[in-house]
C-alpha positions as CSV (number, residue, x, y, z in Angstrom):
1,X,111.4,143.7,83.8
2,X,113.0,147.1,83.7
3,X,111.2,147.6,80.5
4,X,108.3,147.2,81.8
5,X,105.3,150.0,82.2
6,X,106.1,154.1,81.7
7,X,109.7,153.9,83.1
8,X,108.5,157.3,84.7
9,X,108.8,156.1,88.1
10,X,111.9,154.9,87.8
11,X,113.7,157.6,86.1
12,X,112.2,159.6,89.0
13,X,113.8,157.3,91.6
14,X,117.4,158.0,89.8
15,X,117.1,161.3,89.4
16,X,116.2,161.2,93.2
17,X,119.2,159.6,94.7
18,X,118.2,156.0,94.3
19,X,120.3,153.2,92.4
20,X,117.7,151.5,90.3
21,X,119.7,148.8,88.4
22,X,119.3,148.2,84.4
23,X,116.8,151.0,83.6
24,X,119.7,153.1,81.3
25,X,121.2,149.6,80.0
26,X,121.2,149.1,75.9
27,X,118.6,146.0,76.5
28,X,116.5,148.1,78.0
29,X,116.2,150.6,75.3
30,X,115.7,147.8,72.7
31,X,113.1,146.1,74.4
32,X,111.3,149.3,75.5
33,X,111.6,151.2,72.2
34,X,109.8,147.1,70.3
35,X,106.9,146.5,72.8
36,X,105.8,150.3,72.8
37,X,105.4,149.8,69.3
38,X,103.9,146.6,69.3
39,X,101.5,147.3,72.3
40,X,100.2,150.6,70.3
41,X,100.3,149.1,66.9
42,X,97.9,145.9,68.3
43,X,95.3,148.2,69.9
44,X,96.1,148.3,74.0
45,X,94.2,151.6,75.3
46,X,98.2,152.8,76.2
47,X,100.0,155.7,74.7
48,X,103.8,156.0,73.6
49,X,104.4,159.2,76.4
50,X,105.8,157.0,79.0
51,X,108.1,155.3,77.3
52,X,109.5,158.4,75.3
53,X,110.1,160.1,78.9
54,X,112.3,156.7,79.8
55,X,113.9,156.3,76.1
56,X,115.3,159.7,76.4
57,X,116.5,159.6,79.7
58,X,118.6,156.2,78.2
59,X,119.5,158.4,75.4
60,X,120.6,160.8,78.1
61,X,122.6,158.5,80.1
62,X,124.3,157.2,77.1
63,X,125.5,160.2,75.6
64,X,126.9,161.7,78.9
65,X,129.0,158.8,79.3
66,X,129.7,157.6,75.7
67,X,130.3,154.4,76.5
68,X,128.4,150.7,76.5
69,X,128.9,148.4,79.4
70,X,126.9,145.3,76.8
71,X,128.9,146.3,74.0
72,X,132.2,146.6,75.8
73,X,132.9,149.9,74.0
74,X,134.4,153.3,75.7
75,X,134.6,156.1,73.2
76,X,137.1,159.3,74.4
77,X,134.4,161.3,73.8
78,X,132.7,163.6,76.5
79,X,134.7,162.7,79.1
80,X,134.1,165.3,81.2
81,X,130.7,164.3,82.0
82,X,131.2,161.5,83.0
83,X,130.3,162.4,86.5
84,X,127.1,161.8,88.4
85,X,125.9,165.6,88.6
86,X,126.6,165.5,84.7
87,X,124.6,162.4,83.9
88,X,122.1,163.3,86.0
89,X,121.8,166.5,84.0
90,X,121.7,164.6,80.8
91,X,119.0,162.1,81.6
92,X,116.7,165.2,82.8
93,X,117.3,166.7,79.8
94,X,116.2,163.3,77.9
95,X,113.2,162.8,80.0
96,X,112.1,166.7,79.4
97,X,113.0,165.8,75.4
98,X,110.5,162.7,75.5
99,X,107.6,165.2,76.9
100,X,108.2,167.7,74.4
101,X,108.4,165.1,71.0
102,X,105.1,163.3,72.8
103,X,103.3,166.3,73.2
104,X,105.0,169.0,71.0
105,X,105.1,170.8,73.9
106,X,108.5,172.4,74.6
107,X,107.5,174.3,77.2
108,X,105.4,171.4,78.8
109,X,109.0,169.1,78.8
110,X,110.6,172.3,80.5
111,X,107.7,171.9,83.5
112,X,107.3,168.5,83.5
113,X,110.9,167.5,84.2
114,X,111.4,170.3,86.7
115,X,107.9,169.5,88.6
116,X,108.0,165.6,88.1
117,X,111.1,164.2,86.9
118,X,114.0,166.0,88.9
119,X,114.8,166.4,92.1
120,X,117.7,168.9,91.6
121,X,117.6,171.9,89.2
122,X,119.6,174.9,88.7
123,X,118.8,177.9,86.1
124,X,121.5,177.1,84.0
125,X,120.2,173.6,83.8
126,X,116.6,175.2,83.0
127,X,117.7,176.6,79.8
128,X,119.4,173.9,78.4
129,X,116.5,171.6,79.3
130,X,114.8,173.8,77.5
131,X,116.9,174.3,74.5
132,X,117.0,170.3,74.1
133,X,113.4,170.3,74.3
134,X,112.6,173.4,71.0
135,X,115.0,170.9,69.0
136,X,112.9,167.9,70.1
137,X,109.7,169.1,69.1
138,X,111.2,170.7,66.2
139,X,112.7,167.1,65.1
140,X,109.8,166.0,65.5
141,X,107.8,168.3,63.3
142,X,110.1,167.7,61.3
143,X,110.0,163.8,60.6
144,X,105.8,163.8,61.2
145,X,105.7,166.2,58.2
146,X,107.5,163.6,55.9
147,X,104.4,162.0,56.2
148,X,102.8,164.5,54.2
149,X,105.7,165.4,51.7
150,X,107.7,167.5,53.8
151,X,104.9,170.5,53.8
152,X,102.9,171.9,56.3
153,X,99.3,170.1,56.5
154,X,97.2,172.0,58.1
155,X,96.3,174.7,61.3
156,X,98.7,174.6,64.3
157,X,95.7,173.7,66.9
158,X,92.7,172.4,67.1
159,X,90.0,175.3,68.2
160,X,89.0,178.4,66.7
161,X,86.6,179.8,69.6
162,X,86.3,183.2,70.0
163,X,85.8,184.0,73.9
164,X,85.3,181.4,77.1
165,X,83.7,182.1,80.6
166,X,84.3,180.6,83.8
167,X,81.9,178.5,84.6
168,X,81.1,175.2,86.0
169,X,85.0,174.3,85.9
170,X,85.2,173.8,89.7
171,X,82.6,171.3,89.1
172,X,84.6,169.6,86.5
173,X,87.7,170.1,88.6
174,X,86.0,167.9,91.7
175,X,85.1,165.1,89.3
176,X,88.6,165.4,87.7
177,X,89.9,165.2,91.6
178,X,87.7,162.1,92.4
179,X,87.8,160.3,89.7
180,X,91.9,161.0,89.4
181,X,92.0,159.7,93.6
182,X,89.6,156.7,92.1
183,X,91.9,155.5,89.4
184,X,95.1,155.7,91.1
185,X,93.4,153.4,93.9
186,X,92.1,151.0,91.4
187,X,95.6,150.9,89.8
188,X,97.2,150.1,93.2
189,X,94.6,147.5,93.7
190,X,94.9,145.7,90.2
191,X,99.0,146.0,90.6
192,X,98.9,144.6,94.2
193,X,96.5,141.6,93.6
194,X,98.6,140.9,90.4
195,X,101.6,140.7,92.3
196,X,100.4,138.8,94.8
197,X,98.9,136.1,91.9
198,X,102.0,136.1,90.6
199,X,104.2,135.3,94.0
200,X,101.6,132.2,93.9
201,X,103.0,130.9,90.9
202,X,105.9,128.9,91.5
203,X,107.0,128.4,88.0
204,X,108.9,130.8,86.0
205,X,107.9,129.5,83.1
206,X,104.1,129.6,84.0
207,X,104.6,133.2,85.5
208,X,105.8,134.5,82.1
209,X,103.2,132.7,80.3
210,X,100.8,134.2,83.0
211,X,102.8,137.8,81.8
212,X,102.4,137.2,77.9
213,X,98.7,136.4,78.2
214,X,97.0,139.0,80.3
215,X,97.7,142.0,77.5
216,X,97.0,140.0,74.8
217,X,93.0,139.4,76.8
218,X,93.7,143.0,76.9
219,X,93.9,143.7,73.2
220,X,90.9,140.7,72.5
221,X,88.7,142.9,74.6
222,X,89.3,146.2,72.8
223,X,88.5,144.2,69.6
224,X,85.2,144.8,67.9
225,X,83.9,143.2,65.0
226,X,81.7,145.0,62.2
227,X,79.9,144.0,59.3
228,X,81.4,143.4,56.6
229,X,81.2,145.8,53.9
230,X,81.7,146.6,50.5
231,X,84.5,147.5,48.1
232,X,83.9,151.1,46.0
233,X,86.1,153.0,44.0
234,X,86.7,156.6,43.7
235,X,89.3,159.0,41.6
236,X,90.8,156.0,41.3
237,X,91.5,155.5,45.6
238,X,89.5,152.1,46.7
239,X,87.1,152.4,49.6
240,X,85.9,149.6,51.7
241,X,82.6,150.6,53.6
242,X,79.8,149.0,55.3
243,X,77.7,152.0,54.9
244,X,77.1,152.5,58.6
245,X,78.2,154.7,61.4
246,X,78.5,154.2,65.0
247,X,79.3,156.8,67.3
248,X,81.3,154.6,69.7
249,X,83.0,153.0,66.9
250,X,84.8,156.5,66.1
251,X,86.2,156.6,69.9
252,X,86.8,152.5,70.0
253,X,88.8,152.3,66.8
254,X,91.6,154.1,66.0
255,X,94.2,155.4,68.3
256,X,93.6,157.6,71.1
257,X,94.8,160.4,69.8
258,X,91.9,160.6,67.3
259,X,89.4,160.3,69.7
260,X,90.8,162.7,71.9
261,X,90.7,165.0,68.6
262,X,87.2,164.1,68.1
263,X,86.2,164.7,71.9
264,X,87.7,168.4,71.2
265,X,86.4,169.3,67.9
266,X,84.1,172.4,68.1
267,X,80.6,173.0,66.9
268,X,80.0,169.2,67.0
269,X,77.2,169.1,69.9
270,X,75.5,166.0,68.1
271,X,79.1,164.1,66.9
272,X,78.3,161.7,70.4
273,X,74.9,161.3,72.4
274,X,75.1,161.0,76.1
275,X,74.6,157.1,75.4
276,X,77.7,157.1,73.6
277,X,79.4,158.6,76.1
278,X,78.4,157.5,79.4
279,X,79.2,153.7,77.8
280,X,82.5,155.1,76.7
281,X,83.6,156.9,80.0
282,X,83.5,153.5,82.1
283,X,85.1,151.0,79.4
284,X,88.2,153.3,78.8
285,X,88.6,154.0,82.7
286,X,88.8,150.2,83.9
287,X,90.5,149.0,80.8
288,X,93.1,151.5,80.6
289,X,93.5,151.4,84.4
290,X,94.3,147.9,84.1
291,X,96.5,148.1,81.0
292,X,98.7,150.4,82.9
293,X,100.1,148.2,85.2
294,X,100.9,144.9,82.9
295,X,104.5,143.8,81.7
296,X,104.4,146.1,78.3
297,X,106.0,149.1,77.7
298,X,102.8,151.5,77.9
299,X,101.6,154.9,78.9
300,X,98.6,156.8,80.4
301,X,99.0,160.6,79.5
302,X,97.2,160.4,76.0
303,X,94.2,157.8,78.0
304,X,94.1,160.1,80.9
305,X,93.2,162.7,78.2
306,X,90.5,160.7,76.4
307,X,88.8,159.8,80.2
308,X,89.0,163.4,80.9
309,X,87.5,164.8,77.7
310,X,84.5,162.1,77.6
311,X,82.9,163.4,81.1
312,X,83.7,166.8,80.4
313,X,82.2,166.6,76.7
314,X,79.1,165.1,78.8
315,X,79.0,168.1,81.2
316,X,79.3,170.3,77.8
317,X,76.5,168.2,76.4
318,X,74.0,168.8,79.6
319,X,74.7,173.0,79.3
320,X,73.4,172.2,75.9
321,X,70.1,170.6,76.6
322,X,69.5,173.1,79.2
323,X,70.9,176.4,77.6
324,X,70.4,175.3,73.7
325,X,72.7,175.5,70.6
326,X,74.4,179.4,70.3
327,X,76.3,180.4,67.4
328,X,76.1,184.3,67.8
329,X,79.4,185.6,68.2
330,X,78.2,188.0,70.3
331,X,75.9,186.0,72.4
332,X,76.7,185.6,76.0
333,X,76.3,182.0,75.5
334,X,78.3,181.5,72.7
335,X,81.5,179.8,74.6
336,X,79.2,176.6,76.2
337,X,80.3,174.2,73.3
338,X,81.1,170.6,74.5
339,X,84.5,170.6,73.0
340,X,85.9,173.2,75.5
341,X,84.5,171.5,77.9
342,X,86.1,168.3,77.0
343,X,89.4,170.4,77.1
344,X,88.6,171.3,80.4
345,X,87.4,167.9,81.4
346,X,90.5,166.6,80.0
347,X,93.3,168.7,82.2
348,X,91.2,168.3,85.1
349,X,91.5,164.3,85.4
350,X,95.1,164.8,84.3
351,X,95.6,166.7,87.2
352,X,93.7,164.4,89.2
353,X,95.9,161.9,88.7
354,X,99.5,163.3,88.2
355,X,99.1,166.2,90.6
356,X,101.0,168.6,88.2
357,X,99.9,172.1,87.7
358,X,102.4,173.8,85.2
359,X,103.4,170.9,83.3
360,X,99.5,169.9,82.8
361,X,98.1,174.0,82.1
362,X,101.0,174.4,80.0
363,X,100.4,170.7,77.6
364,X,97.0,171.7,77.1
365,X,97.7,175.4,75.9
366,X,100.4,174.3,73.5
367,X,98.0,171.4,72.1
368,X,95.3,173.2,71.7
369,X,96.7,176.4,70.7
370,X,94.5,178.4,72.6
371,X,95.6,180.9,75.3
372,X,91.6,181.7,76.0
373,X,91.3,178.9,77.9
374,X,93.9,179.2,80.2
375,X,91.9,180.7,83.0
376,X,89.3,177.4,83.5
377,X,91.8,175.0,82.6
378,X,94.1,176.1,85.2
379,X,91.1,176.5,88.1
380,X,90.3,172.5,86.9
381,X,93.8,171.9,87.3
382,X,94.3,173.1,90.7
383,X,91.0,171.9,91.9
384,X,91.7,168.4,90.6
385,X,95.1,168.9,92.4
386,X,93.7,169.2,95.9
387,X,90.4,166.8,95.4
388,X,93.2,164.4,94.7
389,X,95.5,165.2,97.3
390,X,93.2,164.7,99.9
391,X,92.4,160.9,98.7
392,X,95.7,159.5,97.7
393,X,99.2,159.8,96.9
394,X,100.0,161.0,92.8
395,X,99.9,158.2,90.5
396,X,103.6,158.2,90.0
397,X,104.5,158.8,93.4
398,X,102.2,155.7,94.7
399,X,103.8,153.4,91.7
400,X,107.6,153.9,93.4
401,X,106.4,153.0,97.2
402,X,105.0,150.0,95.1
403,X,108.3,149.2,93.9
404,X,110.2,150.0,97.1
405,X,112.2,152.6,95.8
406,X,113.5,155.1,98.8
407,X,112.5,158.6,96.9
408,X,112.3,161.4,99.6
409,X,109.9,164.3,99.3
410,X,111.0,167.8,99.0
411,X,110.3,168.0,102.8
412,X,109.8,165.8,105.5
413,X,106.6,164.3,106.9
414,X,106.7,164.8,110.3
415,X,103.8,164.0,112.6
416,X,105.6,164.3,115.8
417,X,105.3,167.9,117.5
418,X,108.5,169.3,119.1
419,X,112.0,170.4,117.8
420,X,114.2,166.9,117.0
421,X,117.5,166.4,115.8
422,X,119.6,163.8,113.9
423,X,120.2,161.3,117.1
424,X,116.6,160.4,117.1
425,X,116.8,158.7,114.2
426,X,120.3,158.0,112.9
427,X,121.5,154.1,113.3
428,X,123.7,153.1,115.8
429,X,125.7,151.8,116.7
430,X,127.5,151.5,113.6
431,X,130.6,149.8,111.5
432,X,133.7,151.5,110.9
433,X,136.6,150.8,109.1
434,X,139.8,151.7,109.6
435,X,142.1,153.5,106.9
436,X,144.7,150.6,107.5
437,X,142.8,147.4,108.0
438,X,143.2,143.9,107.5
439,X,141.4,141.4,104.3
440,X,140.0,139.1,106.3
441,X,137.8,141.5,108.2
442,X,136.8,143.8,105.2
443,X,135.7,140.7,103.5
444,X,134.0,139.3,106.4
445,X,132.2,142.8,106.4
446,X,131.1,142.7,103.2
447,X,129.7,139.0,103.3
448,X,127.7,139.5,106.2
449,X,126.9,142.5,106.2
450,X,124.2,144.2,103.6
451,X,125.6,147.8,103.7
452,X,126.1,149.7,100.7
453,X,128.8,152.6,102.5
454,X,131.1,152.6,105.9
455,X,131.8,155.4,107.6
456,X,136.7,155.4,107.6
457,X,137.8,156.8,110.7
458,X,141.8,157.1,111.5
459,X,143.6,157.7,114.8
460,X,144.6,162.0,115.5
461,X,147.3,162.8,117.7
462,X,146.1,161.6,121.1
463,X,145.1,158.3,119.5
464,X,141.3,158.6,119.3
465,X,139.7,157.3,116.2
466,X,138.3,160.4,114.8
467,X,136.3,160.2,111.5
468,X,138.1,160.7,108.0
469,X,135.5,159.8,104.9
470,X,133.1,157.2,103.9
471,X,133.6,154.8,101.1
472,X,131.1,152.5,99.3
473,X,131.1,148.5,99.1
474,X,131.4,149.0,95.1
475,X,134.9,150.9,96.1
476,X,136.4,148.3,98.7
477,X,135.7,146.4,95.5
478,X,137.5,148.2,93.1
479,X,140.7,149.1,95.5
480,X,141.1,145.9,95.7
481,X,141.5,145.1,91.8
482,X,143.2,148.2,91.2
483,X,145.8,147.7,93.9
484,X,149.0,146.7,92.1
485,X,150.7,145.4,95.3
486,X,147.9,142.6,96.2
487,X,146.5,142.1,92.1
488,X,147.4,138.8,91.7
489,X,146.5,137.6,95.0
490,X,143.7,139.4,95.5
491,X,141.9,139.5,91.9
492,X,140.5,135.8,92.9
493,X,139.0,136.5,96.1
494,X,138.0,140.0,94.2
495,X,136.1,137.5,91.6
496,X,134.8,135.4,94.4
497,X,133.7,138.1,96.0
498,X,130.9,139.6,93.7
499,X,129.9,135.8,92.7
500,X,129.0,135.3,96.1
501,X,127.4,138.6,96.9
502,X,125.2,138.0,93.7
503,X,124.6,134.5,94.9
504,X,124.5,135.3,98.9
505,X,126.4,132.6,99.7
506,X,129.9,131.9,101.5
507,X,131.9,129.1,99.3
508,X,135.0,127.1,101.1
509,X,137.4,128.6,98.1
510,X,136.6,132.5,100.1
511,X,137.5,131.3,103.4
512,X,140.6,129.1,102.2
513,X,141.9,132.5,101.2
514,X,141.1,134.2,104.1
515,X,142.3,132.2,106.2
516,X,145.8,131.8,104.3
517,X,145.8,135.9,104.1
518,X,144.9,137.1,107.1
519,X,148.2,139.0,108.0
520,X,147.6,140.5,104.8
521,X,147.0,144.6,105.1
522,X,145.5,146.6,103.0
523,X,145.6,150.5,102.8
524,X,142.7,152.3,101.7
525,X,144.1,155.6,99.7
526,X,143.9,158.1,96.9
527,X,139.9,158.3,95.2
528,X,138.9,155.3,97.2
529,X,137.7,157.3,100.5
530,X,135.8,160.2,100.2
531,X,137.4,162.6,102.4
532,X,135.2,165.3,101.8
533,X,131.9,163.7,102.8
534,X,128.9,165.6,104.7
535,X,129.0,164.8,108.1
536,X,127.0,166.3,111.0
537,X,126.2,166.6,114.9
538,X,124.0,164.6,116.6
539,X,122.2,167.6,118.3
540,X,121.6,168.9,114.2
541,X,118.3,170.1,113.3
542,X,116.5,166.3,111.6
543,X,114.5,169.0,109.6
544,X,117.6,170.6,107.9
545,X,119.3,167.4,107.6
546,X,116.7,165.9,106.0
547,X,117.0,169.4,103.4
548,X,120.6,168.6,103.5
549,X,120.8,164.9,102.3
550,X,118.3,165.3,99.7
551,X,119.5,168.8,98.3
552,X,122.8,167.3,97.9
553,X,121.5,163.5,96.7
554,X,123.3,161.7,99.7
555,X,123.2,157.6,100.0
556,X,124.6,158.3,103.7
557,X,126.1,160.9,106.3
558,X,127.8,160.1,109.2
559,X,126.7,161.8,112.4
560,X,129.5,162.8,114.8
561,X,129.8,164.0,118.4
562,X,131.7,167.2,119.1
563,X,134.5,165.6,119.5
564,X,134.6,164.2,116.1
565,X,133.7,160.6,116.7
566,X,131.2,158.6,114.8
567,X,128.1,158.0,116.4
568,X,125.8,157.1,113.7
569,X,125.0,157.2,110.5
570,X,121.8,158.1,108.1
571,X,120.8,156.5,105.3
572,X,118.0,157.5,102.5
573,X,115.5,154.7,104.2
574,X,115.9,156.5,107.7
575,X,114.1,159.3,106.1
576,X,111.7,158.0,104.8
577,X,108.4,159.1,105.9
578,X,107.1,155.5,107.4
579,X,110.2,155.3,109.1
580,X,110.8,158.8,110.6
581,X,106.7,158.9,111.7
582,X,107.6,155.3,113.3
583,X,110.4,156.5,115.2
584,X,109.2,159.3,116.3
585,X,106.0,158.2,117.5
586,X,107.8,156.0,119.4
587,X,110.4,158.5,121.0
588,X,107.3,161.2,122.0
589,X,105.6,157.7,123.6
590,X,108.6,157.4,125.6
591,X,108.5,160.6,126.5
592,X,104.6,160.4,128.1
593,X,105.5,157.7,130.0
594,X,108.9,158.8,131.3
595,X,106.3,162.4,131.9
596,X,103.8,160.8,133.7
597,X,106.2,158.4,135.9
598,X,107.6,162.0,137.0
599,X,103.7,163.6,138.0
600,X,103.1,160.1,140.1
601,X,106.1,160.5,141.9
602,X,106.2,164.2,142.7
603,X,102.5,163.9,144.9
604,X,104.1,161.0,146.9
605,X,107.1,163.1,147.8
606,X,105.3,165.9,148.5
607,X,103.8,163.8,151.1
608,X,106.2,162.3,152.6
């Protein structure tokens, strides 16, 4: 499953804060790398870009920490990154690397991890992001030129045009807005109802089967047959030819990156009728729309080009019939050819649907190789941008509240009026732990509890618990197998323990142990507790905490009175917009009513 679809989302949801399990494991890489393959290779309307943004960010991950949990190998190699800010680092990198080999777009990998991909950035961070990205896209130069002997094959870029005015690109831009807002609700719709199919299924077995079969309808409806044809030799190469043409066979067959070259070649006003194209447009948007959100490793950034193109080369294609054909260089109509305005047509919907601005202008300038159209592709751009925004959500965005993961936005959604603060909508009350405390109730906490941190408090000098630090679930865990003292006796209970959180159960062996250890203590110390944890007052701005956890990628902070003591705590789901908007709205309704109780009750004194 973690294979499955771009990856994009969930690289974003790391990079965020969030602990999405299996998506930088070894299997994952294996699988992801063999079904993007086979998906492309049998003909799904999907491209490889996703999946070369996720297979870098595991190549990331991998060589930051140089070591393989399936392979049970640690290399003492790069140990010094093997930290979370470091890895984090690494698997940008690796995303930006996977942009910049798709595309050959070192600049665009640059963009597109800083604007998409990562939630923290530095400028030292954007050099070397952009260092690994020139020796991605020079690798791969570099191994796409064996191809062709090891020389160079031909122009860098695909257009040769001479001059371009602005025109009609808001136009394109509101299609590119609507029809990006159209997809991405289509998408939602197909991934929800197949979801919902699937929950309906109670047999594994079936559900996979379920899985296997819906690309391969996929790949039986992009199939087309053709006459068959005739064998003819020349200089010695064999031909096979059923001496027809079809313009919609030159889009359907193929990959997508040759129609998308065909949508952009210049001077080629009667290479595709409007018939051609208006069939084109509709078949590639619902097909790739629905391929997007099946169990293969796939992509849309190379289809969300080809949609683009086709109803901007048909806009190109209407300036024709009205205007006619110019060739004069130094006619004023020379620039309305349909291929820039399948260019234009093409960043447009791109932006529709991703929302990005730089990483979208700057992939289309260094595929095309032509800064003259950098004016209307970025007005499309930023047009399609807000059409889009005022619809839906981005794509990407949408696709992780789908899978529930908790990624906050670079600022918070607040529909509530008024100055708040952290107490309106920290938890509490909330579970403590002491730095000396006994087995029995730290594994009773941990089995009935679902809490991934605790806030550690410890008694000052007038006896008050005060708080200390925080520690995870993961590291009550591990001082517990690391504790020389208890090992023997506690590595059972230890084993027990993460058996039965996997299973959520409580078996008799747990409580036998409990029960026979109760008097047992055990003392948190050393790298277990971290001491130097963000903590904050509950009369704290909520809008500068919410800067505050996310800027620093917290999983909680502990919110304190002044004098010291733990009140609360706030977790990445407490920001979230749903729940801050829910809370809030019900806080300011409190409010009214405690407001108005106070204007009934004044007149009646008053009188009295």
């Amino acid at each position: 499953p973690s294979a499955s679809g771009s990856g994009i989302p969930e690289v974003t949801g790391f990079l965020n804060g969030t602990n999405v399990r299996h998506i930088f494991s070894l299997q994952t890489m294996v699988v992801k790398f063999l079904s993007c393959v086979m998906a492309i290779g049998c003909g799904m309307p999907v491209g490889p870009e996703g999946p070369m943004i996720h297979l870098g960010g595991l190549v990331g991950a991998g060589l930051s920490q140089t070591k393989s949990e399936t392979l049970r190998i640690k290399i003492p190699m790069f140990e010094r990154f093997r930290n979370s800010e470091d890895k984090r680092n690494f698997i940008s990198a690796g995303a930006a690397a996977g942009v910049a080999s798709a595309f050959g777009a070192p600049v665009g990998g640059l963009l597109f991890s800083m604007e998409e991909v990562s939630s923290f950035w530095t400028t030292t961070l954007s050099w070397q992001i952009f260092f690994c990205c020139m020796v991605s896209a020079f690798t791969t130069d570099l191994f796409n030129s064996a191809f062709h002997g090891f020389s160079y094959s031909g122009d860098f870029g695909q257009f040769k045009t001479e001059r371009y005015i602005l025109f009609n690109v808001i136009i394109i831009g509101i299609l590119g807005g609507l029809l990006g807002a159209l997809f991405t609700i289509m998408n939602l719709k197909i991934t929800r109802s197949r979801k919902k199919f699937l929950s309906k299924v109670a047999t594994p077995g079936i559900q996979k089967a379920i899985r296997l079969i819906e690309p391969a309808l996929i790949m039986v409806l992009m199939v087309f047959n053709c006459p068959a044809g005739e064998d003819y030799l020349v200089n010695k190469t064999s031909y096979h030819t059923n001496r027809t043409y079809n313009e919609l066979a030159s889009l359907l067959y193929g990959t997508t990156e040759t129609a998308v070259r065909h949508l952009f070649s210049r001077e080629t006003h009667l290479q595709f009728g409007y018939a051609t194209l208006f069939t084109a447009l509709p078949y590639f948007f619902c097909m790739v729309c629905w391929s997007s959100g099946t169990s293969v490793s796939s992509g849309i950034l190379v289809p969300m080009l080809l949609i683009g193109s086709l109803y901007g080369r048909i806009i190109g294609l209407v300036m024709v019939s009205l205007f006619g054909v110019h060739t004069d260089p130094n006619s004023y109509w020379v620039w309305m050819d349909p291929g820039a305005f399948a260019l234009i047509g093409a960043a447009s919907f791109f932006g529709g649907v991703s929302r990005l601005t730089l990483a979208v202008t700057v992939i289309m300038m260094e595929l095309t190789n032509d800064v003259q159209v950098l004016l209307p592709v970025m007005v499309a751009v930023m047009v399609g941008k807000w059409i889009g925004d005022f619809f839906t959500h981005p794509i990407f965005h949408a696709h992780l509240e789908l899978k529930c993961i908790p990624f906050l936005d670079s600022e918070p959604r607040l529909t509530a009026d008024g100055k708040r603060y952290t107490s309106d909508i920290m938890v509490s009350p909330v579970k403590t732990i002491k730095i000396c405390e006994s087995v029995s109730s730290l594994a009773d906490l941990l089995l009935h509890t679902t809490y991934g941190g605790f806030p550690v408090v410890k008694n000052n000098s007038y006896g008050d618990q005060v708080f200390h630090g925080v520690i995870t679930s993961l590291q009550m865990l591990l001082s517990w197998q690391n504790s020389h003292s208890l090992y023997c006796i506690m590595l059972p209970i230890f084993n027990s323990l993460i058996r039965c959180r996997k299973e959520e159960c409580k078996t008799p062996f747990i409580s036998f142990f409990i029960e026979t250890i109760n008097i047992l203590i055990l003392f948190f110390k050393g790298p277990y507790i971290n001491t130097s944890a963000f903590s904050i007052p509950a009369n704290f701005s909520l809008q500068r905490a919410y800067i505050l956890f996310r800027t620093m990628g917290l999983r909680h902070m502990p919110v304190v009175n002044s004098e010291n003591h733990v009140v609360g705590i706030i977790t990445r789901k407490d920001l979230m917009g749903f729940n801050l908007n829910e809370k809030l709205s019900d806080l300011l309704y409190e409010e009214m009513e405690m407001n108005s109780r106070v204007e009934m009750t004044s007149p009646a004194e008053s009188r009295a």
